[in-house]
N, C-alpha and C positions, 0 to 999 in steps of 0.2 A: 504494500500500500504506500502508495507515493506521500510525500511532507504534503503539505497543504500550508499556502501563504498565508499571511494576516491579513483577518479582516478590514474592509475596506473601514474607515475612519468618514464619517461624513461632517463637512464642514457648514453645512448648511441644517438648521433648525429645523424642522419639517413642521409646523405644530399652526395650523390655522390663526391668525390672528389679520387684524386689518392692515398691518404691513406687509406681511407673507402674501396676503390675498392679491393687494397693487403689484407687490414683483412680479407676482405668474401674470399680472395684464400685462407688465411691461416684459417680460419675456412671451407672452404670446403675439403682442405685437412686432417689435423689434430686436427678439431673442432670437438666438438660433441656437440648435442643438446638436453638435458635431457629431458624424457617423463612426465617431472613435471610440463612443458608447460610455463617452465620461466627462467632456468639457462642456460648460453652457456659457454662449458668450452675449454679451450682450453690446451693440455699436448704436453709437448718437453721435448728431453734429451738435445737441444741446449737454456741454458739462455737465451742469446741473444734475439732468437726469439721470448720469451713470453715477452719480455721487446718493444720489437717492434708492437708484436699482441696489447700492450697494450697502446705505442703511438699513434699508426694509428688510433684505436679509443676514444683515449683521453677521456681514463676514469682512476680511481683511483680503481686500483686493486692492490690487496694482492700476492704476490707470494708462493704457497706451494711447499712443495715436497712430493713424493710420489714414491713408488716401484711398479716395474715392476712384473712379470707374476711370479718372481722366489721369488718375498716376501723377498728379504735378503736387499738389500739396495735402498734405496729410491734418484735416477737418474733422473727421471724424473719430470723438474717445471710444475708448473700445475700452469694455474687462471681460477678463476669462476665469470662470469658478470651474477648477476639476474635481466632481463630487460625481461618484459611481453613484453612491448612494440615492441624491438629488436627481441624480439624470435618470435614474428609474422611477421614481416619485412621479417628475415630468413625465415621462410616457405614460403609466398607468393614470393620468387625470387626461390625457387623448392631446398630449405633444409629442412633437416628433421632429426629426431633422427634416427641411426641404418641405418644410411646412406650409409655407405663403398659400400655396393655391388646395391646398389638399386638410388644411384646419378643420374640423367640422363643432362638435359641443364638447364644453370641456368639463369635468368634474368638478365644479365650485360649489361647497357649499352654502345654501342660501342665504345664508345672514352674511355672508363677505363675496356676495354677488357685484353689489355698488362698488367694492375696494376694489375689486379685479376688474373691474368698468372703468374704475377711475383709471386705473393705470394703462389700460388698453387707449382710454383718451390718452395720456399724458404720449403716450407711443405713437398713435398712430391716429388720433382724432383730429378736432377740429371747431371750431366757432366762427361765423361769419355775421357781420351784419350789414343793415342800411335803411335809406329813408326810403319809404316807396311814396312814390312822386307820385300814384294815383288818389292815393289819400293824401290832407291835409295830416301833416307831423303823426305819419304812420312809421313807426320804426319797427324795423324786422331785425329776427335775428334767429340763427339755428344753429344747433348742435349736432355732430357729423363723426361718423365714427367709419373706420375704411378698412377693406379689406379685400385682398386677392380672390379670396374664397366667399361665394356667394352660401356657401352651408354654414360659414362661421358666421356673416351678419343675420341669416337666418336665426341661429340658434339665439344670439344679442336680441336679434328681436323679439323672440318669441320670450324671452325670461323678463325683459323691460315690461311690455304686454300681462305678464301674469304679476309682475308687482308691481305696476303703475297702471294697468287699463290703458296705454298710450300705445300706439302702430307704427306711427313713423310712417318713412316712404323708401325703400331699396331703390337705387339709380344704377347704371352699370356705365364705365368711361372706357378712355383710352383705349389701346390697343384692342380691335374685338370684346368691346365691354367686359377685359378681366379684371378690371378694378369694380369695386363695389362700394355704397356709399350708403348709410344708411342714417335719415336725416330728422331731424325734431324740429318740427316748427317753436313758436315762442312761446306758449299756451305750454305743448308738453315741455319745452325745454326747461323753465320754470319749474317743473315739479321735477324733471329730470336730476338739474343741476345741483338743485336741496339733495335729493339722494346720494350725491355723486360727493357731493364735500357737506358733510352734516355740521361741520365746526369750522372755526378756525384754522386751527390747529389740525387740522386733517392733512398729509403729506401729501402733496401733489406739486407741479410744475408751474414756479413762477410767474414767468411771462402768461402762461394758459388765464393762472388763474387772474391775474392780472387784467385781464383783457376784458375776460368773465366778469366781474366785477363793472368794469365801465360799460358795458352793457345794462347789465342791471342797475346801475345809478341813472342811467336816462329814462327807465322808466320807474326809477323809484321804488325799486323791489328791493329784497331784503339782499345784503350780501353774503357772498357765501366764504 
């Protein structure tokens, strides 16, 4: 009978809470899962958010950088957590390497559904607004969350839906409509956005929430 190595050590907490919940949004959004069956890396052109991907899971990572598609300047931080452990975790909740188009519903439990939203915005979402010039001082504004995989915004739809009553509207763009968009008007975005950041104090991405907020003060709604 052959020795047998030591068990693997995992660096990552595994244990539901509302910061665990936002890292798996932001590794389902702009995570990737190496087919090496151990590293999980996570790249942004926003600091910030690699510094937060790496509070919520309260582990001691290194910050690199690295260039984009065009090879001239290196924009994008990048960290690398190697946890066997962790990278199985990820798979059994429905992640995977080579994920963008092929995501479908993931294993979140329901009371850290919103955390795992939040963070999938702070990745890969979006807020837009403006005045529509058909009404007198109509101002508009939505809340937008994107994805390669039209099974993944499905499934976002469908859990917002069962704890908000709100539908949205799925868009498909780009190349062969593989990008996917899936949008709140201002009615649901309001009740959206209270789910999304319940406090202050809720970890999310500066500039986002920043923006969020000036929104919300032109029409006088509460801040989040």
């Amino acid at each position: 009978m052959g020795l047998r190595g030591p068990k693997p050590k995992g660096k990552v907490k595994m244990e539901w809470s509302s910061d665990f919940a936002y890292a798996i949004g932001l590794i389902a959004s702009d995570g990737n899962l190496s087919p090496d069956g151990r590293h999980i890396l996570f790249v942004s052109k926003d600091e910030e958010l690699v510094h937060l991907f790496i509070e919520a899971l309260k582990v001691d990572a290194n910050i690199g950088k690295r260039s984009g598609n065009d090879k001239k300047e290196k924009k994008y931080h990048v960290v690398q957590i190697g946890d066997v452990l962790f990278y199985k975790f990820l798979l059994s909740i429905g992640l995977m390497p080579n994920k963008s188009k092929i995501i479908g519903k993931l294993a979140i439990p329901t009371d850290y559904f919103f955390d795992f939203l939040r963070g999938s915005f702070d990745g890969d979402g979006c807020t837009y607004s403006y005045w529509d010039s058909r009404w007198r001082s109509s101002f508009m504004f939505y809340t937008v969350f994107v994805s390669a995989s039209k099974a993944h915004v499905l499934w976002i739809q469908k859990n917002v839906k069962h704890h908000l009553g709100i539908t949205g509207h799925i868009t498909g763009r780009g190349q062969k409509g593989t990008v996917y968009q899936l949008k709140y008007g201002k009615a649901d975005s309001l009740q959206l956005l209270h789910r999304l950041f319940p406090n202050r104090g809720t970890q999310s991405l500066t500039r986002k929430r920043l923006k969020i907020n000036e929104m919300l003060r032109i029409i006088n709604a509460r801040q989040v």
